[in-house]
C-alpha positions as CSV (number, residue, x, y, z in Angstrom):
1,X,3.0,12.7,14.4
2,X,5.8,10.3,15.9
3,X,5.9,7.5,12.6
4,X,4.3,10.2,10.1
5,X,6.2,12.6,8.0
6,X,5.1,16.1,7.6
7,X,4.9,16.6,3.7
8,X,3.1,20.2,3.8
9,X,1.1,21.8,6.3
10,X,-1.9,19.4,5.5
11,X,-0.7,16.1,4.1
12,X,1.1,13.4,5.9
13,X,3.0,10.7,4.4
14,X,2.8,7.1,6.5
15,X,5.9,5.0,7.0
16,X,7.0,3.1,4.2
17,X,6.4,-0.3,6.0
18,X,8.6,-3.5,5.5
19,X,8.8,-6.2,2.5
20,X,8.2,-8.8,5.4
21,X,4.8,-6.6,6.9
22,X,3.9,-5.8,3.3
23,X,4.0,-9.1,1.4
24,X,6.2,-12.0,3.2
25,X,5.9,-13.8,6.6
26,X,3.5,-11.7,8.4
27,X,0.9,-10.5,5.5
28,X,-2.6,-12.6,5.7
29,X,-3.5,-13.5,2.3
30,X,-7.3,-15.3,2.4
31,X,-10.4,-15.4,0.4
32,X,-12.3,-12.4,1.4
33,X,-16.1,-13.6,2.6
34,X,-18.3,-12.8,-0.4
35,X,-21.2,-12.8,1.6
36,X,-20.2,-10.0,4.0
37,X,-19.4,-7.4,1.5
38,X,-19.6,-4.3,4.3
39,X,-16.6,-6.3,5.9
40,X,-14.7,-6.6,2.9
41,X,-14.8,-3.3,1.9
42,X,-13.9,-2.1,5.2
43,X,-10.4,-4.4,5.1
44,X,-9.8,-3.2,1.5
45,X,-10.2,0.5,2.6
46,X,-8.1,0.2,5.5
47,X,-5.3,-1.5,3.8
48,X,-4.9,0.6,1.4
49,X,-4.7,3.8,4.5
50,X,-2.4,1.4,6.5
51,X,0.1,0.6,3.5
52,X,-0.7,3.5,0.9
53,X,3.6,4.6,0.7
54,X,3.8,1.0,0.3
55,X,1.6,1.2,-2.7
56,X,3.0,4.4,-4.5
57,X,6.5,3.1,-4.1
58,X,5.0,-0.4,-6.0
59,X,3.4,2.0,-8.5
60,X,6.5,4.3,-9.3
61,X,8.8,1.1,-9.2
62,X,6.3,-1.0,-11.9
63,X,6.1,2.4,-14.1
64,X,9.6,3.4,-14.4
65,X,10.0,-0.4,-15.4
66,X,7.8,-0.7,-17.8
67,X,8.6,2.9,-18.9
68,X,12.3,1.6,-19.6
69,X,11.3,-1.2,-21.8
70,X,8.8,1.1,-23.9
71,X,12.3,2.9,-25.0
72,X,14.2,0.0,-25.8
């Protein structure tokens, strides 16, 4: 539990990991292979584990946004 933070007895949240690992200089964006689709959904699936805060903080973010312009 040394980069996890306990949330409840249960549930851990991951480290909110950086802009630059998330999306800038370090991310690898490539065509996934079509014809190894086993492979593909094993990266999709462990993306998702390995940058899931990353991904709730995008969602919260794009939803108050979007939120704020319904009520103007």
């Amino acid at each position: 539990m040394d980069k996890t933070k306990l949330v409840s007895n249960d549930l851990e949240l991951p480290p909110l990991r950086s802009l630059d690992d998330f999306l800038l200089e370090s991310a690898r964006f490539q065509l996934p292979n079509l014809k190894d689709l086993e492979k593909w959904g094993n990266r999709v699936v462990n993306n998702l584990l390995y940058y899931q805060t990353n991904y709730l903080f995008m969602s919260v973010i794009i939803f108050l946004i979007v939120g704020s312009k319904a009520f103007c």
